[in-house]
Gaussian input, Z-matrix of N, CA and C with variables (Angstrom, degrees):
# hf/3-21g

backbone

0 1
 N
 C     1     B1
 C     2     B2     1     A1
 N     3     B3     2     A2     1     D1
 C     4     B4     3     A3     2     D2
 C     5     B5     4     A4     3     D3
 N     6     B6     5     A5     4     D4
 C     7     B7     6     A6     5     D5
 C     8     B8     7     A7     6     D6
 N     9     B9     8     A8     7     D7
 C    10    B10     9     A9     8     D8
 C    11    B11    10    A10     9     D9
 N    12    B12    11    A11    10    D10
 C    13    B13    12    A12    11    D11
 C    14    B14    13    A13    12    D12
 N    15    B15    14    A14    13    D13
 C    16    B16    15    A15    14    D14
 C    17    B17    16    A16    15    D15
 N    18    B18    17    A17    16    D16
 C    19    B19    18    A18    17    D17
 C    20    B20    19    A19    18    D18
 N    21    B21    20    A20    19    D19
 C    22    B22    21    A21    20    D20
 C    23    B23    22    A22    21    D21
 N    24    B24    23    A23    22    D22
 C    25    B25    24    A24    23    D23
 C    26    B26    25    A25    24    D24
 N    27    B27    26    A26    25    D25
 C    28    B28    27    A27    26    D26
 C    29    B29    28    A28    27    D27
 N    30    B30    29    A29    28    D28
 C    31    B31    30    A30    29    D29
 C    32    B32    31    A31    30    D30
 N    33    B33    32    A32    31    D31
 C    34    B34    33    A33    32    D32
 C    35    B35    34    A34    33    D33
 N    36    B36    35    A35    34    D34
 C    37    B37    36    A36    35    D35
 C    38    B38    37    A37    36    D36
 N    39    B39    38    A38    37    D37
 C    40    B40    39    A39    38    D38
 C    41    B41    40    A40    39    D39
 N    42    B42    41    A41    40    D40
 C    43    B43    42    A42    41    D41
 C    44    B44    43    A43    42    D42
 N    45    B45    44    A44    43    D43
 C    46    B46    45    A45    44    D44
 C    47    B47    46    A46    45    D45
 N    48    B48    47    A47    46    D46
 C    49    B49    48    A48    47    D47
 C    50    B50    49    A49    48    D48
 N    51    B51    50    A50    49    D49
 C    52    B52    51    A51    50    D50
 C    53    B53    52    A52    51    D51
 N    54    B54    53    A53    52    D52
 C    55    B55    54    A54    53    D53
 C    56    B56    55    A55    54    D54
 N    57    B57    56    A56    55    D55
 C    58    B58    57    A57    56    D56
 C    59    B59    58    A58    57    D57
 N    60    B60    59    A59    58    D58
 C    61    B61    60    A60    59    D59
 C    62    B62    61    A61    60    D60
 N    63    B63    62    A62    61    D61
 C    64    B64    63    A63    62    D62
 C    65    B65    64    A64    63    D63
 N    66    B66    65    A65    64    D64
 C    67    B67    66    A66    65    D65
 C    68    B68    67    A67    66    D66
 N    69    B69    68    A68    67    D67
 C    70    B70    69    A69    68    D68
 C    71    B71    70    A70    69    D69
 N    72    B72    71    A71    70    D70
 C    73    B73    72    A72    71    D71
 C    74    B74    73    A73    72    D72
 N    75    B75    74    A74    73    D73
 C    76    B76    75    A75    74    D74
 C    77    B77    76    A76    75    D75
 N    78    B78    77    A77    76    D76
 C    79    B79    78    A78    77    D77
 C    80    B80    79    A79    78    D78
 N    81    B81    80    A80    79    D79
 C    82    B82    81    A81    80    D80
 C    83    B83    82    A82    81    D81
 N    84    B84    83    A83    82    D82
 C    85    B85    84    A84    83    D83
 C    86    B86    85    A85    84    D84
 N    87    B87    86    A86    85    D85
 C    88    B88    87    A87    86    D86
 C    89    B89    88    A88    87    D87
 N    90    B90    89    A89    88    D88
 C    91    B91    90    A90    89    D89
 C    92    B92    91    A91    90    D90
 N    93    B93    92    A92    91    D91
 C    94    B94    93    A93    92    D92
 C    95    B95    94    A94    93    D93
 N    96    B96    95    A95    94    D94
 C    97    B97    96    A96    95    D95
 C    98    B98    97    A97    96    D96
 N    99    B99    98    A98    97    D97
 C   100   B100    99    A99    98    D98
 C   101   B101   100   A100    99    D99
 N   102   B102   101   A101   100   D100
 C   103   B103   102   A102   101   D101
 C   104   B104   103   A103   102   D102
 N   105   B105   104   A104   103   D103
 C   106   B106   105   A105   104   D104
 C   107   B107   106   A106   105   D105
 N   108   B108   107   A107   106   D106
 C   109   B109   108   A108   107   D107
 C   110   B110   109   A109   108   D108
 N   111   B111   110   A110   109   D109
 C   112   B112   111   A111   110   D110
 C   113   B113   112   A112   111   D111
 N   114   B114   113   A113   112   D112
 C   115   B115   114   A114   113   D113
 C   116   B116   115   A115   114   D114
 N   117   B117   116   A116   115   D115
 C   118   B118   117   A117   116   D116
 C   119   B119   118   A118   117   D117
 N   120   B120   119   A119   118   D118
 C   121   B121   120   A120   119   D119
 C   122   B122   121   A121   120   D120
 N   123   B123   122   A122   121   D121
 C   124   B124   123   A123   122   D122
 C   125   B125   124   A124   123   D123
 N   126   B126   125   A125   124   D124
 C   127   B127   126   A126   125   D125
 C   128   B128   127   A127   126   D126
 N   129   B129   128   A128   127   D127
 C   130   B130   129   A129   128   D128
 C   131   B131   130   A130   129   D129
 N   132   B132   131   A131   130   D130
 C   133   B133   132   A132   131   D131
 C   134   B134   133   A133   132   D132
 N   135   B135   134   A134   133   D133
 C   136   B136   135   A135   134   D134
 C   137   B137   136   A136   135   D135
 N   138   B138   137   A137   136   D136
 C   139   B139   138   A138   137   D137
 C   140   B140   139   A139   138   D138
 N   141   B141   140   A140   139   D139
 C   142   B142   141   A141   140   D140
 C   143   B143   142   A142   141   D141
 N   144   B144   143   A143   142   D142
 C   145   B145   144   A144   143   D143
 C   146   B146   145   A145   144   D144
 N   147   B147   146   A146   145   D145
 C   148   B148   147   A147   146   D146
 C   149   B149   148   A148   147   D147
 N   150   B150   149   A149   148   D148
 C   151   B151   150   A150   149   D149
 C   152   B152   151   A151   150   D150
 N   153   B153   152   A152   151   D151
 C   154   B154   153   A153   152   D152
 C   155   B155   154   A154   153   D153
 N   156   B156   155   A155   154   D154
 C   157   B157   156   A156   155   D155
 C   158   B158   157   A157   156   D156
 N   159   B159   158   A158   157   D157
 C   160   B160   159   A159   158   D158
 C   161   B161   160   A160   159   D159
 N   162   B162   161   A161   160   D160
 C   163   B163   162   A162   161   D161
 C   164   B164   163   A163   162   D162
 N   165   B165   164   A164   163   D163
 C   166   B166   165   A165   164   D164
 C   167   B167   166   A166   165   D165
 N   168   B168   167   A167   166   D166
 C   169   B169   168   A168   167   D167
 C   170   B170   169   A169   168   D168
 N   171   B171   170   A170   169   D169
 C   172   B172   171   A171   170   D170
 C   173   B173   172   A172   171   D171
 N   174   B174   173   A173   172   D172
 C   175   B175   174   A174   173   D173
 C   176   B176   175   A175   174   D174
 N   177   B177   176   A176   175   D175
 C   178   B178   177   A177   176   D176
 C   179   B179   178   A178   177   D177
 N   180   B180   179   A179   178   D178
 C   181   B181   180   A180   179   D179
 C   182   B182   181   A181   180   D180
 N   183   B183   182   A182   181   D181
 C   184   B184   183   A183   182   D182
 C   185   B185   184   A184   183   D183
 N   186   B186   185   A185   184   D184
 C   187   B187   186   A186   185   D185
 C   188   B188   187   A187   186   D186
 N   189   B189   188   A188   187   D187
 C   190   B190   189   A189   188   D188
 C   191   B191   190   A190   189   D189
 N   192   B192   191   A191   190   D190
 C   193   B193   192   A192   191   D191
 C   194   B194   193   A193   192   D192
 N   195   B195   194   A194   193   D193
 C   196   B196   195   A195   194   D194
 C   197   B197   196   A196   195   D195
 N   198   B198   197   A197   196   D196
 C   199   B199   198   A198   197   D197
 C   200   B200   199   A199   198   D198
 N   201   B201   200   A200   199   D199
 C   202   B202   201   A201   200   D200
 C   203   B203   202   A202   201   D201
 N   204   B204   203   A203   202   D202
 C   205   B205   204   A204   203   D203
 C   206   B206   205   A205   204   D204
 N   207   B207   206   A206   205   D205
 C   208   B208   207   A207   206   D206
 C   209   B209   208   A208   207   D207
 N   210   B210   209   A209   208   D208
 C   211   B211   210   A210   209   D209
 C   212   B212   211   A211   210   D210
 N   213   B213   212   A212   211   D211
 C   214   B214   213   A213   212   D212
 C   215   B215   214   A214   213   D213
 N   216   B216   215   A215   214   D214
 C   217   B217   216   A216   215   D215
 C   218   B218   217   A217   216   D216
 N   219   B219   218   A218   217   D217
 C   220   B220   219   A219   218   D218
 C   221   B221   220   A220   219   D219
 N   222   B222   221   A221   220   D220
 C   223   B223   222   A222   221   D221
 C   224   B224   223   A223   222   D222
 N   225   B225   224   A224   223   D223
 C   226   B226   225   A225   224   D224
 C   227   B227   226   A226   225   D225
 N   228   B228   227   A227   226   D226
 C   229   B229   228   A228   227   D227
 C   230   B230   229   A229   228   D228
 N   231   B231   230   A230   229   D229
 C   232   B232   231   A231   230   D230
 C   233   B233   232   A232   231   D231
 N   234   B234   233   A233   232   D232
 C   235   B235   234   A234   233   D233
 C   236   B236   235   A235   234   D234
 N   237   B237   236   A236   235   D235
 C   238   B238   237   A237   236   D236
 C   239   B239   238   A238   237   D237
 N   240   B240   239   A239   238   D238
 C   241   B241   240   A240   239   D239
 C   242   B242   241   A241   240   D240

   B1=1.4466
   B2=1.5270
   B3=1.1923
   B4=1.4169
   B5=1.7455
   B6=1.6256
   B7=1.4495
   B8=1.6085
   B9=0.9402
   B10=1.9771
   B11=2.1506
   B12=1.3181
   B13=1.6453
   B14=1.5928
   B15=1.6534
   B16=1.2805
   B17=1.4785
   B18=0.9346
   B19=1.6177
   B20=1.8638
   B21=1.3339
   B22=1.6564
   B23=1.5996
   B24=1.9307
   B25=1.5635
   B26=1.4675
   B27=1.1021
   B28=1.4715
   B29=1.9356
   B30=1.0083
   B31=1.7479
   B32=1.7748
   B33=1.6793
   B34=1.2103
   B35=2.3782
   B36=1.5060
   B37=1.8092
   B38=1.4184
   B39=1.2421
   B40=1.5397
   B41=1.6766
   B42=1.5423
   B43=1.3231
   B44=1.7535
   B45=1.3144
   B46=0.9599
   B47=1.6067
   B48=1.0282
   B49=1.5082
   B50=1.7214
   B51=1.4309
   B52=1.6422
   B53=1.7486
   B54=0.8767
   B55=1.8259
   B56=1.2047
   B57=1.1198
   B58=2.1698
   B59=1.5024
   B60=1.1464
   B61=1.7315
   B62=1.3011
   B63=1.7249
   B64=0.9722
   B65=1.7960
   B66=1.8062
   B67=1.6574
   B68=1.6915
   B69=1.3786
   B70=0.8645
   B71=1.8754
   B72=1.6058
   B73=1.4142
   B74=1.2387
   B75=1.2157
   B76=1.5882
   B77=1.8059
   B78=1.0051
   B79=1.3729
   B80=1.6883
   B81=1.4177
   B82=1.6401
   B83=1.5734
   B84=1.1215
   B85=1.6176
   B86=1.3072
   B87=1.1894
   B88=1.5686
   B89=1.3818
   B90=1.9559
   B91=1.5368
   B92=1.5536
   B93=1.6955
   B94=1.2552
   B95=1.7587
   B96=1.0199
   B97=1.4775
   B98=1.8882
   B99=1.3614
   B100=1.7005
   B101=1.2266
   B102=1.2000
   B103=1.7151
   B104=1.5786
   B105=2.0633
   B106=0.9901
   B107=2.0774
   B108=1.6034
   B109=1.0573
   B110=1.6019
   B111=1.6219
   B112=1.3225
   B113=1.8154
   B114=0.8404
   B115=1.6904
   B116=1.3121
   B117=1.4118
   B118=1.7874
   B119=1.2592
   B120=1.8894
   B121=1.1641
   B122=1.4396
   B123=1.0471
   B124=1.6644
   B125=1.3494
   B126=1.8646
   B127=1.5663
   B128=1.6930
   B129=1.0293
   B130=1.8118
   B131=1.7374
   B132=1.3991
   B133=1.1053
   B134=1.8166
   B135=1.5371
   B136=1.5971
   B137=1.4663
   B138=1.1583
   B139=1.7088
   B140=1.2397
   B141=1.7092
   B142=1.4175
   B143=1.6322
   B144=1.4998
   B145=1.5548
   B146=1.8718
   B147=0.8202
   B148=1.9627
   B149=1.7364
   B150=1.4755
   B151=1.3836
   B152=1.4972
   B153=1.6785
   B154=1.9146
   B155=1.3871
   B156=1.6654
   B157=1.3176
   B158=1.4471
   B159=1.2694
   B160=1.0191
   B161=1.5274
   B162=1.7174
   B163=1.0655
   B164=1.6285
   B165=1.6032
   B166=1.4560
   B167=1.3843
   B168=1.1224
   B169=1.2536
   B170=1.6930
   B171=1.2760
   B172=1.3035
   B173=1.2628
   B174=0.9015
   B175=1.5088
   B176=1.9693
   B177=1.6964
   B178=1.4106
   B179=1.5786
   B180=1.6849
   B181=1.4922
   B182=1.7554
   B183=1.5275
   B184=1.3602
   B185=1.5393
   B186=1.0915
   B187=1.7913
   B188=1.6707
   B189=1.4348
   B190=1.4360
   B191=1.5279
   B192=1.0218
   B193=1.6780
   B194=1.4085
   B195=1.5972
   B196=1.2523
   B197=1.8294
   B198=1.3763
   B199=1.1417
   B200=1.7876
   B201=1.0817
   B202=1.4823
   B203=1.3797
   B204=1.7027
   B205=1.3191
   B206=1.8321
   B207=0.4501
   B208=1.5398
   B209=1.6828
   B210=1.1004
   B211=1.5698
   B212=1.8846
   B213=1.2669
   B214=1.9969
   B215=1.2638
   B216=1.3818
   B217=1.4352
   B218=1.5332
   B219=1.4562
   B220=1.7421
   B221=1.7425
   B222=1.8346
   B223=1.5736
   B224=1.6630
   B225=0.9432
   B226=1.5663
   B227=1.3455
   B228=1.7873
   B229=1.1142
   B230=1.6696
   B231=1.1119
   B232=1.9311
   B233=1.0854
   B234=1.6207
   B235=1.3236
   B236=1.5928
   B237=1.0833
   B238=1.8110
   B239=1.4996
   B240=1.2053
   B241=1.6200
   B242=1.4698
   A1=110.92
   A2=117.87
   A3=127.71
   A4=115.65
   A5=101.73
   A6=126.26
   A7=86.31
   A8=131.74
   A9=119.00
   A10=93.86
   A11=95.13
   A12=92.30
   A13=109.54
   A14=103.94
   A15=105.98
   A16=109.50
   A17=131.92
   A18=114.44
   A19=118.97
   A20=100.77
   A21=110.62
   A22=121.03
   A23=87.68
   A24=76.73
   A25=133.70
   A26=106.61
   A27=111.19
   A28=107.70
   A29=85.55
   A30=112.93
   A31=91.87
   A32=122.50
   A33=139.86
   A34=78.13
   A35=91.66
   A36=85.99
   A37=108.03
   A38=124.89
   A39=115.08
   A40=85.10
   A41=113.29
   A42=121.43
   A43=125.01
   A44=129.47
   A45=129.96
   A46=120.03
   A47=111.73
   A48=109.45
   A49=102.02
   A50=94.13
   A51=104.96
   A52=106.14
   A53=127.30
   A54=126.82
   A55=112.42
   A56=119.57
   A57=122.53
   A58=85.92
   A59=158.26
   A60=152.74
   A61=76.07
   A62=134.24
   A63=122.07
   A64=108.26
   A65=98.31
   A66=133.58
   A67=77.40
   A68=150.78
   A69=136.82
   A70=128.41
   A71=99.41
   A72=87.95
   A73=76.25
   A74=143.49
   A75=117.57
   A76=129.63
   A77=95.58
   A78=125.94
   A79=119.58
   A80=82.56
   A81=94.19
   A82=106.07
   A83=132.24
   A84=113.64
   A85=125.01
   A86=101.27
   A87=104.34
   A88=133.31
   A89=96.91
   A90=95.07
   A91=119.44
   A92=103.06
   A93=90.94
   A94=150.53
   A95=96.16
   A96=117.81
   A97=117.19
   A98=104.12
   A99=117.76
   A100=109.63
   A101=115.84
   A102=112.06
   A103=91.86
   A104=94.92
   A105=127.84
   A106=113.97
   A107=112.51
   A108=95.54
   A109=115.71
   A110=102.93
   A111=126.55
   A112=107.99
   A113=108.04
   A114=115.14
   A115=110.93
   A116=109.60
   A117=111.31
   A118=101.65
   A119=116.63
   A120=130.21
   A121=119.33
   A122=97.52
   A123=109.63
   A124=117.90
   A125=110.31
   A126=116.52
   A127=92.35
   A128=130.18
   A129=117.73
   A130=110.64
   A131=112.00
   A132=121.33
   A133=103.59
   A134=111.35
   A135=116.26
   A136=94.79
   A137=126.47
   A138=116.21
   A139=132.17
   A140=118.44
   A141=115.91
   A142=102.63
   A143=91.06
   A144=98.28
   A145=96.43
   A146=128.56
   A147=139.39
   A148=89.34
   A149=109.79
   A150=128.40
   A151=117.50
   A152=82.86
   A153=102.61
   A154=125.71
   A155=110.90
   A156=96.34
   A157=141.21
   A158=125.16
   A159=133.64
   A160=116.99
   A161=117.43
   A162=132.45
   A163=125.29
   A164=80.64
   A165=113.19
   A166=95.23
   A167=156.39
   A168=160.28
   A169=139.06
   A170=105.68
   A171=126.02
   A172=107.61
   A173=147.62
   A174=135.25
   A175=107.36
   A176=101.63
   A177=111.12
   A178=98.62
   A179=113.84
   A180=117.74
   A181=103.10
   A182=92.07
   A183=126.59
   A184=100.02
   A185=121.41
   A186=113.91
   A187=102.74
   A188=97.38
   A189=111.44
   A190=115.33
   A191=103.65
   A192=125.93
   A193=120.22
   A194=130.46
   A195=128.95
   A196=103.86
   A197=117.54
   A198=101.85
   A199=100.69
   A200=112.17
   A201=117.10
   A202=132.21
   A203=97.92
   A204=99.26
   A205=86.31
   A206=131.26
   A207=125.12
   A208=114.24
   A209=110.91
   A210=108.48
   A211=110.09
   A212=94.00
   A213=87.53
   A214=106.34
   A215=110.48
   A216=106.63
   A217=114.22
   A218=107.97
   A219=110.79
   A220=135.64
   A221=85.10
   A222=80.46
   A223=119.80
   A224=105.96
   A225=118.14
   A226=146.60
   A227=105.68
   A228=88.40
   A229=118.98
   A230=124.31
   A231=118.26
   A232=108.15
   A233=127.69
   A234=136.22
   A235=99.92
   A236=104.13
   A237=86.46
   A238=120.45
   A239=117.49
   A240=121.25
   A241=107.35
   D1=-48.78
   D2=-177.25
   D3=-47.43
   D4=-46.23
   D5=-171.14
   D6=-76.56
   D7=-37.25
   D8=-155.85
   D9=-89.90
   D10=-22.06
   D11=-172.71
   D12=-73.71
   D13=-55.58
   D14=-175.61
   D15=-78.91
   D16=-36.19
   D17=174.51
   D18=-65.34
   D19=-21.27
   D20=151.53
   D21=-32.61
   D22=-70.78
   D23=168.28
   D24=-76.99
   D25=-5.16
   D26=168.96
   D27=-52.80
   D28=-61.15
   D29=-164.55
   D30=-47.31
   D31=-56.87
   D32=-139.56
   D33=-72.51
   D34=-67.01
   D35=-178.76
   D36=-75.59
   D37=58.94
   D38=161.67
   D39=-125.92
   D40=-67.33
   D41=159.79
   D42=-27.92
   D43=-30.89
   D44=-165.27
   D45=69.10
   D46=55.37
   D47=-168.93
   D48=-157.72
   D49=162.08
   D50=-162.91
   D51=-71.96
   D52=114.64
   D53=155.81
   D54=7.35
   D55=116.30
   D56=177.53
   D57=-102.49
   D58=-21.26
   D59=125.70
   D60=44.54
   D61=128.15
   D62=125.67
   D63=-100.62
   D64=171.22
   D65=-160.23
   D66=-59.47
   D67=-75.75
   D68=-154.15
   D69=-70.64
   D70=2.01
   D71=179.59
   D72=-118.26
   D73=-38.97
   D74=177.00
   D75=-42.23
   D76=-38.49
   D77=156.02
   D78=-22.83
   D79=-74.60
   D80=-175.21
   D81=-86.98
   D82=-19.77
   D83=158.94
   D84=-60.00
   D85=-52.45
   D86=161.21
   D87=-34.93
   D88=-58.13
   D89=174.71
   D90=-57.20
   D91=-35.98
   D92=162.91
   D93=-75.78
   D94=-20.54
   D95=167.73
   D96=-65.08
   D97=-34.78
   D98=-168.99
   D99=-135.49
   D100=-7.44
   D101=174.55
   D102=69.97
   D103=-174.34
   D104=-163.20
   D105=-55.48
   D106=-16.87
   D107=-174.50
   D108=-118.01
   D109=26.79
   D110=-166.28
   D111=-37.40
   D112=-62.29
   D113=-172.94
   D114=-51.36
   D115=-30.56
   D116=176.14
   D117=-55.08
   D118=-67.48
   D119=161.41
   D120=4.71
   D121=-81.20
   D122=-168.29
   D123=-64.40
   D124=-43.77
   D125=172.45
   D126=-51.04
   D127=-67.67
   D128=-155.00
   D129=-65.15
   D130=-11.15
   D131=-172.04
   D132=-95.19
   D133=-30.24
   D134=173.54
   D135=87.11
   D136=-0.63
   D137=163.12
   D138=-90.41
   D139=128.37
   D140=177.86
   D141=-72.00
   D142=177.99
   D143=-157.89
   D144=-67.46
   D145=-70.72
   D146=159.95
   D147=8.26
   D148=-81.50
   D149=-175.36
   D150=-16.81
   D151=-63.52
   D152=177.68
   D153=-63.43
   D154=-50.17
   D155=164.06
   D156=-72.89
   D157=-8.55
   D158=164.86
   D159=-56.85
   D160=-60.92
   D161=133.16
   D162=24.11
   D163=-95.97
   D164=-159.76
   D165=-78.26
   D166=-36.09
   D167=112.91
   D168=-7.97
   D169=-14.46
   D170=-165.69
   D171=53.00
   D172=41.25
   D173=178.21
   D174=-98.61
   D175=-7.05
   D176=-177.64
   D177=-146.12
   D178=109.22
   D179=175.55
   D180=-43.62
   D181=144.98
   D182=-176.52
   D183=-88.84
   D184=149.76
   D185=175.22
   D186=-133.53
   D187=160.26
   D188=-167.25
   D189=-40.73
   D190=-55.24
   D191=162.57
   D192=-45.22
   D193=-75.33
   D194=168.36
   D195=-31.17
   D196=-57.53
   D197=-145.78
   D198=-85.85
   D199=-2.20
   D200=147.28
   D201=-42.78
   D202=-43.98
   D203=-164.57
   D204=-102.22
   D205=-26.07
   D206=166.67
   D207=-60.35
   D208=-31.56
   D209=167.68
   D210=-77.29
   D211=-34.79
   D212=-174.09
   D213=-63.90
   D214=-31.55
   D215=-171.23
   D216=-89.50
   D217=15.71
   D218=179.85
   D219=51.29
   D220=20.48
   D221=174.98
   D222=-91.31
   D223=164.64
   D224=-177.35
   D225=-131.95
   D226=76.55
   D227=-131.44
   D228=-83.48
   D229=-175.04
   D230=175.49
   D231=-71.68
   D232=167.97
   D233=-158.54
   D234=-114.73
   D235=75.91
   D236=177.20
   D237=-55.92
   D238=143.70
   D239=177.75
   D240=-103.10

């Protein structure tokens, strides 16, 4: 699931077209990426979910700053291969 979501968005910006991502596999990357209190996460962080996985994924450079605030807030995220 993880592999079919994010290479989605791959597919969606090669195409030029908006994310077909659906709410339920976004969902579960997340949960996996941030666990159970993921959405808090992101509200204190000001990122919609799109934002994060890209993010958290590298598919969108991280900046000195973001990843600041991603360290205060002690998340950690998994290493996708």
């Amino acid at each position: 699931m993880v592999e079919v979501a994010v290479h989605g968005l791959d597919l969606a910006d090669a195409l030029g077209r908006e994310p077909w991502l659906t709410s339920q596999a976004a969902d579960l990357v997340q949960g996996l990426l941030l666990g159970p209190n993921g959405a808090a996460a992101l509200e204190k962080l000001g990122w919609g979910q799109l934002h994060f996985l890209r993010k958290a994924t590298g598919r969108e450079p991280i900046t000195r700053e973001e990843a600041l605030d991603v360290s205060r807030l002690d998340i950690r995220w998994l290493t996708l291969g």
